[in-house]
C-alpha positions as CSV (number, residue, x, y, z in Angstrom):
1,X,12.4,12.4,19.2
2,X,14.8,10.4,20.8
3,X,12.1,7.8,22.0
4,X,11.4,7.4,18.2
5,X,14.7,6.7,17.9
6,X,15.1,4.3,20.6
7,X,11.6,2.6,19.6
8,X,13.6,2.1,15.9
9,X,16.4,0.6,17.5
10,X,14.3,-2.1,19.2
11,X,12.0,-2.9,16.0
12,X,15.3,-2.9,14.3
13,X,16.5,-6.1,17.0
14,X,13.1,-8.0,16.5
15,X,13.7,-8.3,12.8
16,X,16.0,-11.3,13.9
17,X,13.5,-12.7,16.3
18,X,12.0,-16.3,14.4
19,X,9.1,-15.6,15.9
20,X,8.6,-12.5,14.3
21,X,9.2,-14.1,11.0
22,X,6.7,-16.8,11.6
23,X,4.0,-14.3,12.4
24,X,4.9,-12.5,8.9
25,X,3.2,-15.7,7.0
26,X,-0.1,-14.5,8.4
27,X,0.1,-11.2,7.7
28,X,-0.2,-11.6,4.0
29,X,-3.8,-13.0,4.9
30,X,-5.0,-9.9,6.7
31,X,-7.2,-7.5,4.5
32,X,-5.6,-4.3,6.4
33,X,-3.4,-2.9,3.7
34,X,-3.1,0.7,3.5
35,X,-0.4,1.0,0.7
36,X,2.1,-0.6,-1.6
37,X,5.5,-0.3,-3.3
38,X,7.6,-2.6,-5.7
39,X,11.4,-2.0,-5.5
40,X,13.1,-0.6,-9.0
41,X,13.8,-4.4,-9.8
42,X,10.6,-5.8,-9.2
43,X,12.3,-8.1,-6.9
44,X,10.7,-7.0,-3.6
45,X,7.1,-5.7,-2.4
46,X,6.6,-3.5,0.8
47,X,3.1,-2.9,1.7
48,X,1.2,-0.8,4.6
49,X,-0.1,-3.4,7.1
50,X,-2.0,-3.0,10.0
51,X,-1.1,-6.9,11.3
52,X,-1.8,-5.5,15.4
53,X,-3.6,-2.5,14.8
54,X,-1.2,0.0,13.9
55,X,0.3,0.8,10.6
56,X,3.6,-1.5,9.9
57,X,5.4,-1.8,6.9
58,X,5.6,-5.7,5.6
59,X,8.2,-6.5,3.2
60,X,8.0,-9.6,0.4
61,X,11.1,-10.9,-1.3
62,X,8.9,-12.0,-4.5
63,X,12.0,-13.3,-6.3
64,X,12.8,-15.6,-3.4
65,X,9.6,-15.8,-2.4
66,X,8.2,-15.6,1.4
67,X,7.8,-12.9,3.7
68,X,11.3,-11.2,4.4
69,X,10.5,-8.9,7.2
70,X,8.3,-6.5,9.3
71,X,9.0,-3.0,10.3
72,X,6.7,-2.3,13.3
73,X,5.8,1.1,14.5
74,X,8.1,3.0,16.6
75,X,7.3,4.2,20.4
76,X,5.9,7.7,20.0
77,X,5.6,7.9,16.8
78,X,2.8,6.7,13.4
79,X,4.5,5.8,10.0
80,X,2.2,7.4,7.5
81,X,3.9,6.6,4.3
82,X,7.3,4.8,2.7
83,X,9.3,4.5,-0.6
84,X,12.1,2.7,-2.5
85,X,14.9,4.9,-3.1
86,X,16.8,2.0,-4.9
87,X,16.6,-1.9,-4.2
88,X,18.7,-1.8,-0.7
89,X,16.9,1.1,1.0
90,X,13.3,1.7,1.8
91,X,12.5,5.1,3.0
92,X,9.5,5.4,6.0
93,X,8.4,8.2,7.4
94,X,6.8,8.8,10.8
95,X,4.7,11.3,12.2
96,X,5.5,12.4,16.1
97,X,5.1,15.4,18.3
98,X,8.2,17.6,18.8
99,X,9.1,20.6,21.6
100,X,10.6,23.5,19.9
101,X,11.7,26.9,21.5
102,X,9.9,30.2,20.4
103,X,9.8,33.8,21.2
104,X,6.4,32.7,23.5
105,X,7.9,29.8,25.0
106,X,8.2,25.9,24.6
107,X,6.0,25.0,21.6
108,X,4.8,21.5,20.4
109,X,4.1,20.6,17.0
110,X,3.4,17.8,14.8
111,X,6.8,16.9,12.8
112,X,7.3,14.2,10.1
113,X,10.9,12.6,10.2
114,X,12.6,10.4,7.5
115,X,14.0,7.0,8.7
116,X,15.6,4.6,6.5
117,X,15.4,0.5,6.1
118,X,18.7,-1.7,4.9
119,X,17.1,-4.6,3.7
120,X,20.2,-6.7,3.1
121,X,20.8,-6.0,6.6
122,X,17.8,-5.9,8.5
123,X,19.0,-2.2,10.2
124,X,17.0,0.9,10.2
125,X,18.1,4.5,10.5
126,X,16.4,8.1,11.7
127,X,17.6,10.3,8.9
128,X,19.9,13.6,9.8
129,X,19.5,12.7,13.5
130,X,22.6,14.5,14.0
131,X,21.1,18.0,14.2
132,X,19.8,19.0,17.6
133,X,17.7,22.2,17.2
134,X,16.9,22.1,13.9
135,X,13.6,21.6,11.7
136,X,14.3,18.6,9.9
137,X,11.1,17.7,7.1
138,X,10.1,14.3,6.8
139,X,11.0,14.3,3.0
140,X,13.8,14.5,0.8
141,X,14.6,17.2,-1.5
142,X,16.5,15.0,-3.6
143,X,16.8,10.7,-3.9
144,X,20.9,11.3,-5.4
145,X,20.1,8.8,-8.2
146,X,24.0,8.7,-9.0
147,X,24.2,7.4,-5.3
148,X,23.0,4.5,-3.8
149,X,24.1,5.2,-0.4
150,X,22.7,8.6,0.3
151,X,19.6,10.8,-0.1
152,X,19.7,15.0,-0.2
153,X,17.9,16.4,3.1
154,X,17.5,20.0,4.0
155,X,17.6,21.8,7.6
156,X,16.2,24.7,8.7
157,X,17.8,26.7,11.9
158,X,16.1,30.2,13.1
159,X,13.6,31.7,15.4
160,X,9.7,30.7,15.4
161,X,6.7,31.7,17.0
162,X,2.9,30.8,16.7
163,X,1.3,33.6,15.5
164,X,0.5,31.7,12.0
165,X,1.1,33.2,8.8
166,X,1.6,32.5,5.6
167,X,5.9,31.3,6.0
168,X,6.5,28.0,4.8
169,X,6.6,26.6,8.2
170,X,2.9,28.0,9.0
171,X,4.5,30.5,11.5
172,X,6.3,33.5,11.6
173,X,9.4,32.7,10.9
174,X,13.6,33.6,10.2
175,X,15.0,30.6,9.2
176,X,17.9,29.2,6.9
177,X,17.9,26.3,5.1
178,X,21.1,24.3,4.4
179,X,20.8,20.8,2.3
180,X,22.9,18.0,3.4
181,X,23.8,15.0,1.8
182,X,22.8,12.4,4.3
183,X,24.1,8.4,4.7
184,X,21.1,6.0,4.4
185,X,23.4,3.4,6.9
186,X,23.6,5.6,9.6
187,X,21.3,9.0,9.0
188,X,24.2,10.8,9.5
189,X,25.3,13.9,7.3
190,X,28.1,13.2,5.4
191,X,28.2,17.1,3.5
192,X,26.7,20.1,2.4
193,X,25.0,20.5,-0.5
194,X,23.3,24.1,-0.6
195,X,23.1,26.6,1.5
196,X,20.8,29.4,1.4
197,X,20.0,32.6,3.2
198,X,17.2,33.9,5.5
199,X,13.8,32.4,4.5
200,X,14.8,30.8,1.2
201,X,14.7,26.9,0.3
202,X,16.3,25.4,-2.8
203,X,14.8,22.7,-5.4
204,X,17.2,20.2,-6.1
205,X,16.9,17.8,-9.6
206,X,17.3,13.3,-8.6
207,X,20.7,13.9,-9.1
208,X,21.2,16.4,-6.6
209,X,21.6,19.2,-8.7
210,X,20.4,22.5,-7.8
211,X,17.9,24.6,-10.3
212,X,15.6,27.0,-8.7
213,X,15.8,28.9,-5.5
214,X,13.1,30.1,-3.8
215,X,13.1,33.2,-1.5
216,X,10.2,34.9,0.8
217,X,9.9,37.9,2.4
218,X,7.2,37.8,4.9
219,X,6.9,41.4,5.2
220,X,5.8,42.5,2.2
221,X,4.1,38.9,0.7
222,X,6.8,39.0,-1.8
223,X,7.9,35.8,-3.6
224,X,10.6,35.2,-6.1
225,X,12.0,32.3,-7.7
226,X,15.6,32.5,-9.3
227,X,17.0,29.9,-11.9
228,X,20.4,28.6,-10.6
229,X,23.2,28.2,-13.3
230,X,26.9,28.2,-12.9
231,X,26.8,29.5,-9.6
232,X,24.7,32.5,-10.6
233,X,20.9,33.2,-9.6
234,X,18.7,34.7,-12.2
235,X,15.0,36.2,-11.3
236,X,12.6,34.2,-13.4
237,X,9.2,34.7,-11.1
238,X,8.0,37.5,-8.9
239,X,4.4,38.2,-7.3
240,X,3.2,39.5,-3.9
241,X,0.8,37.4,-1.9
242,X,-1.5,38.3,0.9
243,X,-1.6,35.0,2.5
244,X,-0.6,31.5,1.3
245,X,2.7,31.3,-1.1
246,X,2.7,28.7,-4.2
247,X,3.9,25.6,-4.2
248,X,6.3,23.9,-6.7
249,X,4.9,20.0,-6.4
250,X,7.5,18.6,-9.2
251,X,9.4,18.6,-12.5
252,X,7.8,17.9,-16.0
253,X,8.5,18.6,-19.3
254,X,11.5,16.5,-18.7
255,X,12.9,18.9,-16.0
256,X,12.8,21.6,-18.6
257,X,9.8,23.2,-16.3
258,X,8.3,23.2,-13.2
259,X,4.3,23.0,-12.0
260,X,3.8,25.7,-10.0
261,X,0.6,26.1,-7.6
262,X,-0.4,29.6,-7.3
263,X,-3.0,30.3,-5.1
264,X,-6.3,31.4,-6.5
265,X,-4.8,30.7,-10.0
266,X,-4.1,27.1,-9.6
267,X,-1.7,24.4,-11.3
268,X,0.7,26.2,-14.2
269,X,3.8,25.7,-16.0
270,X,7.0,27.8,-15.3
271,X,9.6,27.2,-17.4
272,X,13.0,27.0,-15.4
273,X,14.9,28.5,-19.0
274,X,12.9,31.4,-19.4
275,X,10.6,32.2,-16.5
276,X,7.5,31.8,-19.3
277,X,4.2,30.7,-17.4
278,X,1.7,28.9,-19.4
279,X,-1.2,26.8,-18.6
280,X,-0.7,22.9,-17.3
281,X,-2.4,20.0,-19.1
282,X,-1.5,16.3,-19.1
283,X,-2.3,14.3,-21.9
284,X,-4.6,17.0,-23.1
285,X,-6.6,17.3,-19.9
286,X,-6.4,20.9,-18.1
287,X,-5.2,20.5,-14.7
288,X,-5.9,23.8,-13.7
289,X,-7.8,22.3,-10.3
290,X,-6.1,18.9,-9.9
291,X,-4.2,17.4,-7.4
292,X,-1.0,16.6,-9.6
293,X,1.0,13.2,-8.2
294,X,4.9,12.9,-7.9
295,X,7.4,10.6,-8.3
296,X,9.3,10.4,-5.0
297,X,12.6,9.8,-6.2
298,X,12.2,11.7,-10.1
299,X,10.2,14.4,-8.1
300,X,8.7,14.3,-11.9
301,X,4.7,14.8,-12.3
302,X,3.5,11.6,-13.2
303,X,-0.4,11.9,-13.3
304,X,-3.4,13.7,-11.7
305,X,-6.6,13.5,-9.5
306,X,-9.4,15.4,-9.8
C-alpha cells in the first residue's frame, strides 16, 4: 500500500508538468473510454481513459473549456472506478494486493482503497491512510453532503483467517467496525462517527446520519438489523442464513426504506419505521431479480438492470 501511495504522490507532481498537459489534447481523440462523470455543476467532465494502455482518469473543464488534467495510474495499483462527491473533489478508487496477518499466517488479498483528487489544486490524497492494520473498504459509507471537505469511511480491526464463509469479509472473521469522518485534503481522520461492536457495520444516510445497524453472528447464521433512533437500537429484521447474508444496496422511498437483497428471495423493501417487508418495484416493474443501481453520494436507488 505504501507504493500506491508513493505512485499517487508522483502522478500528483506530473499534473504540473506542460508536457503532460499537451498530451491531454489528444486524449479526447482516443476511442478508449471506459466511463464518465459530470461534476454537480455541470461545469467539469471526468472520464475513464485508457490514453497508454492503462485506465486513467481525464478531467475537462467544459465551462472553460480544454482539458484540465490527467490522473495516471498509480504503481501497484488499477483504478477501477471514480465519482464527484461535490465540484472540488473527485473520488477514485484503486484496486491493489494487500498482506494481512491471520491465525494461518501472512495472507494476501485483493483490497480496493479510496483516494481523493483536489481539482482546484491539482493534489490527490489515499483516504484514511492513517490506520496501519486495519481493513479499510474502497467506498464510502456516507458522501457528508452538509460537508464539502470530508467523506464518512468505516474501519474494520480484528482477527481473520481463510477458511471462507459467509462473514462479510468472505472469511471467518471477529472484527469491529468504527466510521470515521475523514479529510478529502489530506485522507486523514479527523473523528469518529460510529462505533460498533464485534461483527456489526452501520448504514449511515448523505448526511452522515446513522439509521440501521447491522449485526452477524457467524455461528449460528443469524442476522439482525436494528433501527437507530435517539441513541437507542430497535430490532426491525431477524432470519438465519446458511451461507451468504443479504445485502442492503441503498435507500428509496425517500430514505423512508431500504432495498434489501436476501438471498434466494431477492430485491425487497424493508421499511426502516416499522421493519414491514414488502415486494420492490420501480416505476411499476418488479425487481425481484434485478441488479438495482445507486447513487454514490445519495446512496438512493436510482434505476435497474435486468
Amino acid at each position: 500500500m505504501r507504493g500506491i501511495l508513493a505512485g499517487i504522490a508522483a502522478a500528483a507532481m506530473s499534473f504540473a508538468s506542460a508536457q503532460a498537459q499537451d498530451q491531454l489534447e489528444d486524449y479526447a481523440a482516443l476511442p478508449r473510454i471506459w466511463d464518465a462523470e459530470l461534476s454537480p455543476s455541470g461545469d467539469l467532465l471526468a472520464t475513464g481513459c485508457s490514453p497508454r494502455g492503462t485506465r486513467e482518469i481525464c478531467l475537462y473543464d467544459l465551462a472553460g473549456g480544454g482539458a484540465l488534467s490527467a490522473i495516471p495510474a498509480p504503481d501497484g495499483g488499477r483504478i477501477t472506478g471514480f465519482y464527484w462527491v461535490n465540484d472540488t473533489y473527485l473520488i477514485y478508487t484503486i484496486a491493489a494486493f494487500r498482506e494481512i496477518m491471520t491465525v494461518n499466517g501472512q495472507l494476501e488479498i485483493t483490497v480496493a482503497r479510496a483516494a481523493s483528487f483536489n481539482v482546484r489544486t491539482r493534489e490527490t490524497a489515499l483516504l484514511l491512510d492513517d490506520m496501519p492494520g486495519a481493513f479499510v473498504p474502497g467506498q464510502i459509507v456516507s458522501a457528508l453532503v452538509d460537508d464539502d471537505e470530508h467523506v464518512a469511511l468505516e474501519a474494520m480491526s480484528g482477527r481473520w483467517n481463510n477458511h471462507p464463509n459467509a462473514s462479510r469479509l468472505g472469511s471467518d472473521a471477529r472484527y469491529e467496525t468504527t466510521v470515521f469522518k475523514v479529510s478529502l485534503e489530506d485522507g486523514n481522520r479527523d473523528e469518529q462517527i460510529f462505533e460498533t461492536g464485534q461483527n456489526e457495520f452501520v448504514v449511515l444516510d448523505a448526511h452522515g446520519v446513522p439509521v440501521l445497524e447491522v449485526r452477524i453472528e457467524d455461528e449460528t447464521g443469524e442476522f439482525d438489523i436494528y433501527r437507530v433512533a435517539d441513541g437507542t437500537s430497535q430490532r426491525i429484521y431477524s432470519e438465519v442464513f446458511e451461507a451468504e447474508y443479504p445485502l442492503i444496496p441503498g435507500f428509496t422511498d425517500n430514505g423512508e426504506a431500504v432495498a434489501l437483497d436476501i438471498p434466494g428471495v431477492g430485491i425487497r423493501r424493508l421499511k426502516i419505521a416499522t421493519g414491514e417487508l414488502s415486494d420492490y418495484d420501480l416505476s411499476g416493474t418488479g425487481l425481484s431479480d434485478a441488479h438495482l443501481m445507486v447513487d454514490t453520494v445519495s446512496r438512493e436507488v436510482i434505476g435497474y438492470s435486468s
